[in-house]
C-alpha positions in Angstrom: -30.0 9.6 -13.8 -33.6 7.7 -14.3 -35.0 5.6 -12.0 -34.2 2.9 -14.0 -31.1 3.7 -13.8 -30.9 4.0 -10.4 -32.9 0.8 -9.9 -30.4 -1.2 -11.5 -27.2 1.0 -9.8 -28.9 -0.6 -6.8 -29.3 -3.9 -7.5 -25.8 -4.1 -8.7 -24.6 -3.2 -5.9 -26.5 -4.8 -3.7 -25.3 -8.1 -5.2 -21.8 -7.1 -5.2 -22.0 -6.5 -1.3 -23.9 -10.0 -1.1 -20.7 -11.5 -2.7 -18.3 -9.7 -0.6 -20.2 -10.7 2.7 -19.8 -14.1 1.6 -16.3 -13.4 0.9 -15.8 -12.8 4.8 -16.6 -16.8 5.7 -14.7 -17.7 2.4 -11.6 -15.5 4.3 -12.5 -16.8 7.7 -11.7 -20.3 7.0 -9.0 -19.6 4.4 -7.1 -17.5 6.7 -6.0 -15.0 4.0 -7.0 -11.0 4.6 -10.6 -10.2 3.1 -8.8 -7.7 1.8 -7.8 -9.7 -1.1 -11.0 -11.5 -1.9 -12.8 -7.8 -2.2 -10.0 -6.7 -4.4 -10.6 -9.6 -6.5 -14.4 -8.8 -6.7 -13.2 -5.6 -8.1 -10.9 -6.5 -10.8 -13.5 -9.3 -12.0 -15.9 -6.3 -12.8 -12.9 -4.2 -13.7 -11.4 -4.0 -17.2 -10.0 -7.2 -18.8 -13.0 -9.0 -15.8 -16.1 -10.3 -17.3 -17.9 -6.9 -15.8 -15.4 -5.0 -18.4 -16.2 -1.3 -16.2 -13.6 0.8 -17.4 -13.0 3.2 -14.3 -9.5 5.3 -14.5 -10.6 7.9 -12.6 -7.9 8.4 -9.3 -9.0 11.9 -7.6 -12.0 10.2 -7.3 -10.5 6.9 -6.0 -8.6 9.0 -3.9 -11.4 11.2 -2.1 -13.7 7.8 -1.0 -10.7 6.6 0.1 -10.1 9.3 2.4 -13.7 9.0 3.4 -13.4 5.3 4.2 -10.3 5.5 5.9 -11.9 7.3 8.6 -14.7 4.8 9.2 -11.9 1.9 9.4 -9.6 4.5 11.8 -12.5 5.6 14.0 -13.7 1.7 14.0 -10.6 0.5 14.9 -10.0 3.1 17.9 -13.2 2.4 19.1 -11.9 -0.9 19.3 -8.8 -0.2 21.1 -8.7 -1.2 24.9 -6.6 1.5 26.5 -5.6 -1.0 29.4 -4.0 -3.3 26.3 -2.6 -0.6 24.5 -1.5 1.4 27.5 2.0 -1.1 28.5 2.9 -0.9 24.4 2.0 2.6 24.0 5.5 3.5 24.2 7.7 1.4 21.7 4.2 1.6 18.9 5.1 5.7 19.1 8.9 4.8 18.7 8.5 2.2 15.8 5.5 4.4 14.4 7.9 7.7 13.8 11.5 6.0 13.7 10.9 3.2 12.3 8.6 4.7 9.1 11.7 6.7 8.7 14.4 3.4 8.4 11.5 1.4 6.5 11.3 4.6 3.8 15.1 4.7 3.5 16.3 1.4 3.3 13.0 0.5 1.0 13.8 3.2 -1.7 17.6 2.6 -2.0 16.3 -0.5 -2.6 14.0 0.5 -5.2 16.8 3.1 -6.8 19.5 0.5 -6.6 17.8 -2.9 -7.8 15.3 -1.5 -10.1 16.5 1.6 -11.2 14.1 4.1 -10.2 14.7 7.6 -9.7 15.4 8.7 -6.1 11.9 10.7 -5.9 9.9 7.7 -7.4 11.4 5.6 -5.4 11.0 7.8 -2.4 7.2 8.0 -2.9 7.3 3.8 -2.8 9.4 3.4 0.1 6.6 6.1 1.9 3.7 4.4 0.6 4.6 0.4 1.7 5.1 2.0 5.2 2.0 1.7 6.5 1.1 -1.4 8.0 -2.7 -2.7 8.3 -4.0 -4.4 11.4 -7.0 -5.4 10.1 -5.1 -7.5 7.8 -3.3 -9.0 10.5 -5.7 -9.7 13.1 -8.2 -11.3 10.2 -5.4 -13.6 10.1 -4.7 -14.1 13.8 -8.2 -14.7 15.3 -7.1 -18.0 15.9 -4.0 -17.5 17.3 -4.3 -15.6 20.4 -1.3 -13.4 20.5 0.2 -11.5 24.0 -1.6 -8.6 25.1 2.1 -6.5 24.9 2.3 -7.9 20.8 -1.3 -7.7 20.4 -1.0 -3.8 21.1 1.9 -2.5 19.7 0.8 -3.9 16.6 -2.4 -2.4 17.0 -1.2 1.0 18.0 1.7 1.0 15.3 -1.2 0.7 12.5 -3.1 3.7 14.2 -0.2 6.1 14.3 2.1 5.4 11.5 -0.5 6.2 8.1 -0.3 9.9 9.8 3.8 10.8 9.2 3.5 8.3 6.1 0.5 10.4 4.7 2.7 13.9 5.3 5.7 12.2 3.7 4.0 11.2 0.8 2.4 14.2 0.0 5.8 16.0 0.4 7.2 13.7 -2.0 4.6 13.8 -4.5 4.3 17.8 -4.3 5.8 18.8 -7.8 9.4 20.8 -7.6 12.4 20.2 -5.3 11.7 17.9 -2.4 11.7 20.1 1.0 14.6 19.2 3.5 14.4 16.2 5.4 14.6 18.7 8.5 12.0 20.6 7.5 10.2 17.5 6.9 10.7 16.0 10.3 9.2 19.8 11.6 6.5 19.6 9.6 5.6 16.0 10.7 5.7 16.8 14.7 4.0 19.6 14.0 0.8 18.1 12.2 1.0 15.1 14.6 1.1 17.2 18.0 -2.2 19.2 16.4 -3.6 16.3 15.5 -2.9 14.4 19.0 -4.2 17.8 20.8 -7.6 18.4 19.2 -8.4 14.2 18.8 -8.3 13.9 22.7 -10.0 17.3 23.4 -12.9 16.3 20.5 -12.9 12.7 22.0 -13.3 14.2 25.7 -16.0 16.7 25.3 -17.8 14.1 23.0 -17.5 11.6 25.9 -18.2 13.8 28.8 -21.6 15.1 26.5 -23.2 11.6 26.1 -22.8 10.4 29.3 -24.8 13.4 30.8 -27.3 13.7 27.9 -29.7 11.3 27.5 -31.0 11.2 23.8 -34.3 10.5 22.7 -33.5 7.3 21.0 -30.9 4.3 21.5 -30.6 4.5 17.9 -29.1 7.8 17.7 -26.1 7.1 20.3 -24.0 5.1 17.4 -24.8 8.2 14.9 -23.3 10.6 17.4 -20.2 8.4 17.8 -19.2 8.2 14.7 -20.4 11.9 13.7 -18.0 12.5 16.6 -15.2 11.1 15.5 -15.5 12.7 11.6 -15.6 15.6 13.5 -11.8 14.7 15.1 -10.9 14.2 11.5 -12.4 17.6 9.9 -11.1 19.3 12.9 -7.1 18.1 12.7 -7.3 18.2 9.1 -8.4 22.3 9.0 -6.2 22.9 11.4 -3.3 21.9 9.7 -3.0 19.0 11.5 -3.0 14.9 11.1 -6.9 14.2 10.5 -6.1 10.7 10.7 -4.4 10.7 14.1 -7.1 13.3 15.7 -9.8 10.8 14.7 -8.4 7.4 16.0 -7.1 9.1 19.4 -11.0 10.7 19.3 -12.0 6.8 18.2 -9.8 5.5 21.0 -10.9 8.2 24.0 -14.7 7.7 23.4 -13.9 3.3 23.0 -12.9 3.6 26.7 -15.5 6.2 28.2 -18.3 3.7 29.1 -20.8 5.2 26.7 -24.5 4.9 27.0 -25.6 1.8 24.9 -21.9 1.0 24.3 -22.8 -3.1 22.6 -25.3 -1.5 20.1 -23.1 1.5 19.2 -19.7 -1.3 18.8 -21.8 -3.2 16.5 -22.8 0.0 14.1 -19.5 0.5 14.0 -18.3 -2.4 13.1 -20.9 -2.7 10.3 -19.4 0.3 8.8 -16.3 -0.5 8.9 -16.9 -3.7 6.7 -18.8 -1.4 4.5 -16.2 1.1 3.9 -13.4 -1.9 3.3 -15.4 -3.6 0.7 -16.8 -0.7 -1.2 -13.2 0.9 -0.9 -11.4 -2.6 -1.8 -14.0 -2.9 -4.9 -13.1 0.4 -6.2 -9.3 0.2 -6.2 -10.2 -2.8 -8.0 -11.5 -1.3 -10.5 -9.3 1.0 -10.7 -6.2 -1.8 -11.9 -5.5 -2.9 -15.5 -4.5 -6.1 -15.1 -3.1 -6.5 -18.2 -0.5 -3.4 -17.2 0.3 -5.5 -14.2 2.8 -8.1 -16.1 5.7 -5.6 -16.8 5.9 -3.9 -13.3 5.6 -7.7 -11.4 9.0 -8.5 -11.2 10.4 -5.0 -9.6 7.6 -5.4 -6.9 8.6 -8.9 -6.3 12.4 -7.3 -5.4 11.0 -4.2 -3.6 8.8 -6.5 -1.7 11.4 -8.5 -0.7 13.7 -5.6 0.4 10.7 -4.1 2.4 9.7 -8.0 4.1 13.4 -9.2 4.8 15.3 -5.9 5.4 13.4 -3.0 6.0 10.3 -4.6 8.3 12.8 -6.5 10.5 15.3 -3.3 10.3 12.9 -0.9 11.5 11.9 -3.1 14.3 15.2 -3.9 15.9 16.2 0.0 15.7 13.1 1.1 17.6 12.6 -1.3 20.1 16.2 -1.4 21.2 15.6 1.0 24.2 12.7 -2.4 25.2 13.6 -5.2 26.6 11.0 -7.8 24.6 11.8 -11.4 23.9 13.8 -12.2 20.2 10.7 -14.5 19.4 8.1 -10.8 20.0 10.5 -9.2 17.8 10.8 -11.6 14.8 6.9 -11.9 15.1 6.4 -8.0 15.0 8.8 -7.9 11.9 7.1 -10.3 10.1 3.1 -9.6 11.0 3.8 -5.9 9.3 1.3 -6.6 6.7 0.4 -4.1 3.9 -3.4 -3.7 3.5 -5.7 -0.9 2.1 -3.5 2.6 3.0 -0.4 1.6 0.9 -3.1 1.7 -2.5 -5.0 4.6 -1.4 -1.5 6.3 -0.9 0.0 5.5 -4.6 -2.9 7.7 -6.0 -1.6 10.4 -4.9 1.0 10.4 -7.3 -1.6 10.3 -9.7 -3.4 12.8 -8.6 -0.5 14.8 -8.6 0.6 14.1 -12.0 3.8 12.7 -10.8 6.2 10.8 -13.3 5.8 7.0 -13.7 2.4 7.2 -11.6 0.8 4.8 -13.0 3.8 2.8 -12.5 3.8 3.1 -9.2 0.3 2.2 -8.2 1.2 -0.6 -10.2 4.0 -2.0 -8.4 2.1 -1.0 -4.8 -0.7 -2.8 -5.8 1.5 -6.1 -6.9 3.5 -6.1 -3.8 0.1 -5.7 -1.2 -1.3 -8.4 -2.7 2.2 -11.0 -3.5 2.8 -10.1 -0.3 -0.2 -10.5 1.8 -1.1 -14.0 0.3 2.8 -15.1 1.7 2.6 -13.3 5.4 -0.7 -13.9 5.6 -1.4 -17.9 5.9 2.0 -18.4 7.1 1.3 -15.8 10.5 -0.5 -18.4 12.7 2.0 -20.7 12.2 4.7 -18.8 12.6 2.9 -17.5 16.0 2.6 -21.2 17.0 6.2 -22.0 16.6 7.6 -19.1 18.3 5.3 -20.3 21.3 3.6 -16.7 21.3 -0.1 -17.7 21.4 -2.1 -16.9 24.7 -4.5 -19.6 27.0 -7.7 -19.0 25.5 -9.7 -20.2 28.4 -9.4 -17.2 30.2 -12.6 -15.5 30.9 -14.2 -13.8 28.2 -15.0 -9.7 28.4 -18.1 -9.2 30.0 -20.7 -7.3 28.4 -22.3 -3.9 30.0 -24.6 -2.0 27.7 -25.6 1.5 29.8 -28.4 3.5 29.3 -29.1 7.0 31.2 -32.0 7.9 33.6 -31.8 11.5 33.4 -34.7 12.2 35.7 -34.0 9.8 38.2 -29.9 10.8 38.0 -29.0 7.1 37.6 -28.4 4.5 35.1 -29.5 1.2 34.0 -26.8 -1.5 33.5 -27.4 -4.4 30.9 -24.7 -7.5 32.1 -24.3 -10.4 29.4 -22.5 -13.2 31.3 -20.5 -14.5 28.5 -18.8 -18.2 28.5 -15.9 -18.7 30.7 -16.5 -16.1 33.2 -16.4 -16.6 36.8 -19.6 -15.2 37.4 -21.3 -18.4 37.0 -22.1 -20.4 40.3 -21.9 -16.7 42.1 -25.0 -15.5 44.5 -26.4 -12.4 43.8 -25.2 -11.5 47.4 -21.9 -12.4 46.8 -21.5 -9.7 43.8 -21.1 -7.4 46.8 -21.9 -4.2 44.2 -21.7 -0.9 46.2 -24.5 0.6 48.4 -26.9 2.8 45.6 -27.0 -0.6 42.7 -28.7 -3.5 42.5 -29.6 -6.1 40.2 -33.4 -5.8 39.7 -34.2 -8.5 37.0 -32.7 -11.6 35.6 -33.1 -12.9 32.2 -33.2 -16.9 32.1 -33.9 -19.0 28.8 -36.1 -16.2 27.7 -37.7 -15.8 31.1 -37.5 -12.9 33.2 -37.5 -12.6 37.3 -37.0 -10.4 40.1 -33.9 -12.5 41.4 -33.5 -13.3 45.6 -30.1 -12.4 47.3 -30.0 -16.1 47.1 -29.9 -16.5 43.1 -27.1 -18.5 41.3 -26.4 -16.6 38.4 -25.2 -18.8 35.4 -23.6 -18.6 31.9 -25.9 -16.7 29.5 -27.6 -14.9 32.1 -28.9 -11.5 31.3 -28.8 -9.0 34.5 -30.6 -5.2 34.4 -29.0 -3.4 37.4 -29.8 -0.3 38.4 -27.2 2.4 39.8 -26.9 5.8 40.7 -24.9 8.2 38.9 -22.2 8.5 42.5 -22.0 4.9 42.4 -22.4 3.5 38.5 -18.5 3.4 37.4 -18.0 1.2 40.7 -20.6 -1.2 40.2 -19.1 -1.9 36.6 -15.7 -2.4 38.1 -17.3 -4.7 40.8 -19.1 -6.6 38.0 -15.7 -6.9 36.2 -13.8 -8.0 38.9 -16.2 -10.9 39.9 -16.1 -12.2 36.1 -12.6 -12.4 35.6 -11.6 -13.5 39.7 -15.2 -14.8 41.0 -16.9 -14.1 44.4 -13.4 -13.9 46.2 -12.2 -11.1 44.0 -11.5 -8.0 46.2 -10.3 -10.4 49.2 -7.1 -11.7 47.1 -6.2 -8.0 46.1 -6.3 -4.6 47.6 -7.4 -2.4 44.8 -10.9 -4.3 44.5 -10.2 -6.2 41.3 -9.6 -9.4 40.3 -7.8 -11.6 43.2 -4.0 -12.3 42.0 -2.8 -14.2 44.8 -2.0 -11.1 46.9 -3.4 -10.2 51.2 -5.6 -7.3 51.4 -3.9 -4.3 52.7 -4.0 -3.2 56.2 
């Protein structure tokens, strides 16, 4: 390649990440997935698009797919809050593994029944539309806040499920007989219990490292994160294990470990998770013929419809029935299972493989993600609205602690943003009460710094720099928490410290 070449490889794509960026407000105020807007962007450049790229090549579809489906796992469980997650843990593991196995069932008789494809074809479809995407959901459901309980089992579900639909799918795409379904069901606790095992012990020793080393640079805590996490990923998958569990339990443990420079290293994150959607959206794109699209529409419509009004709503009263959750939770969670990036990366496979019909089947995937996104989509708010599930959004917003290290001096210097809506504002620096061993040293006003007096009335958009030592640091955050979300009383009203809830204090 000359660096011509290369010159214009860049600006190409430097205007085709442009586009998509600007395809994120087009989706925010449209309410429909990014998801589709970057696949759009693709096709356009794609064959039969005015780009006319003709791209056909699926192993290597496949491999950046892989890649990029770790940045979006290990974004998303650094994302997590394990005191959300923690109530729906439960019934997300339940409708993760039983419920993948009532959605692949009752979606391939479908597909063998009503379409006519053979059982191992239509096996391989039924795998591959399990998988739900909360990215695609929650793009759609910023507006509508949802109940914590909802809020995580959807979340959890879309973290655990693409590892037993991943195993399933190569099984079924692995040329010869197709193994057992017992065997199958041992090989999938298997990989999954290796996976679980080395993603928490990679996400603890990560954790308990960068809290007690303090690196040269801010800049380099977000590289360690995420070269963390790939880690949890290489590690599971060489071991025979579920790569893609191992990193978002990794993701999820180092999310919750009160990392040094924790804002700045969310953020890098974040960045690369929109960078690994759009370029992998834009290549699966490419990767369509549109014009091969036409003959395979109408058996995706039917499949589509077996998965969204059987299967989905199937698999959801099975696996919660050992959970008592309101009908309206229930008829929410069978209808927010959107299908985003996974279910396409998963249909090359076949391809890959040199499966029968492949190209048939990426087809029919591809027709149904995207028929069926644009209907859940819009319609999720609203339905959300109706069923009288959306959460008071007035409640205080999270508050902000960035933490950086003082090796020498064995402490640590706290960075508090008071957002909007917390209950910090009108408190006295006195009143925080923050354990013997912190206080706050500076306060950051409309861009003007001072030393506050115990007599200061913080306010909303305040910027605090406390200092702590290491004994005491992880009780001056909870103190700071507790006096954002229940004000200056909190700790009188409860017993544990935190937010007041009405209760005495205990004798």
């Amino acid at each position: 390649m000359t660096v011509h070449h290369l010159n214009q490889l860049l600006l190409v794509s430097s205007l085709v990440l442009l586009i998509a960026v600007a395809a994120v407000r087009i989706s925010s105020r449209s309410g429909l997935p990014s998801l589709l807007l970057y696949l759009g962007i693709g096709v356009a450049m794609g064959q039969d698009g005015i780009g006319n790229v003709s791209f056909s090549n699926a192993e290597l579809t496949q491999v950046i797919g892989y890649a990029a489906l770790v940045v979006i796992l290990a974004e998303g469980g650094l994302g997590t809050k394990w005191k959300e997650i923690k109530p729906a843990l439960p019934a997300a593991v339940v409708l993760s593994l039983v419920g993948v196995a009532v959605s692949v069932g009752v979606t391939a008789a479908g597909a063998h029944y009503l379409v006519g494809l053979e059982w191992r074809q239509a096996l391989i479809i039924g795998a591959v539309v399990s998988s739900t995407d909360a990215a695609a959901v929650f793009s759609v459901l910023r507006k509508v806040p949802l109940p914590s309980r909802v809020t995580g089992i959807l979340e959890a579900e879309s973290g655990f499920n693409d590892a037993p639909v991943v195993i399933l799918v190569v099984a079924f795409s692995t040329a010869g007989p197709v193994e057992h379904w017992y065997h199958l069901v041992g090989e999938i606790a298997l990989e999954l219990t290796i996976g679980a095992a080395l993603g928490l012990a990679v996400g603890w020793l990560g954790a308990f490292g960068l809290r007690r080393v303090a690196l040269p640079a801010s800049g380099l805590y977000p590289i360690a994160v995420m070269a963390i996490a790939v880690v949890a990923y290489a590690a599971g998958a060489l071991a025979h294990g579920s790569g893609f569990l191992s990193v978002y339990l990794a993701s999820m443990v180092l999310g919750n470990a009160k990392l040094p420079h924790w804002p700045a290293t969310r953020g890098f994150a974040e960045g690369l998770g929109w960078i690994a959607q759009i370029g992998m959206f834009v290549l699966l794109g490419l990767l369509v013929t549109p014009h091969d699209l036409a003959a395979d529409f109408w058996p995706a419509i039917v499949i589509g419809l077996v998965l969204t009004m059987v299967a989905r709503p199937l698999e959801v009263v099975i696996s919660l029935l050992p959970f008592r959750m309101p009908w309206q939770e229930k008829a929410l969670l069978s209808w927010a299972g959107l299908r985003g990036a996974v279910p396409i990366i998963l249909a090359t496979i076949p391809m890959v493989n040199g499966i029968a019909d492949n190209r048939r089947i990426f087809n029919i995937v591809f027709v149904l993600v995207v028929v069926y996104t644009l209907v859940q989509g819009p319609t999720l708010p609203w339905l959300a609205r109706k069923l009288r599930l959306g959460e008071d959004s007035a409640s205080a917003s999270d508050l902000g602690i960035e933490s950086a290290p003082l090796e020498r001096l064995r402490g640590h210097l706290l960075s508090v943003s008071i957002p909007e809506k917390s209950r910090m504002h009108g408190v006295e620096v006195s009143e925080l009460r923050l354990p013997v061993g912190a206080a706050v040293t500076l306060v950051v006003r409309d861009e003007k710094s001072f030393v506050p007096l115990p007599s200061t009335v913080l306010r909303h958009g305040d910027e605090l720099l406390v200092v702590a030592t290491d004994p005491v640091r992880d009780a001056a955050e909870a103190r700071l928490r507790a006096v954002t979300e229940g004000g200056k009383l909190a700790g009188w009203l409860s017993g544990n410290g935190g937010p007041g809830r009405g209760r005495r204090p205990s004798r």
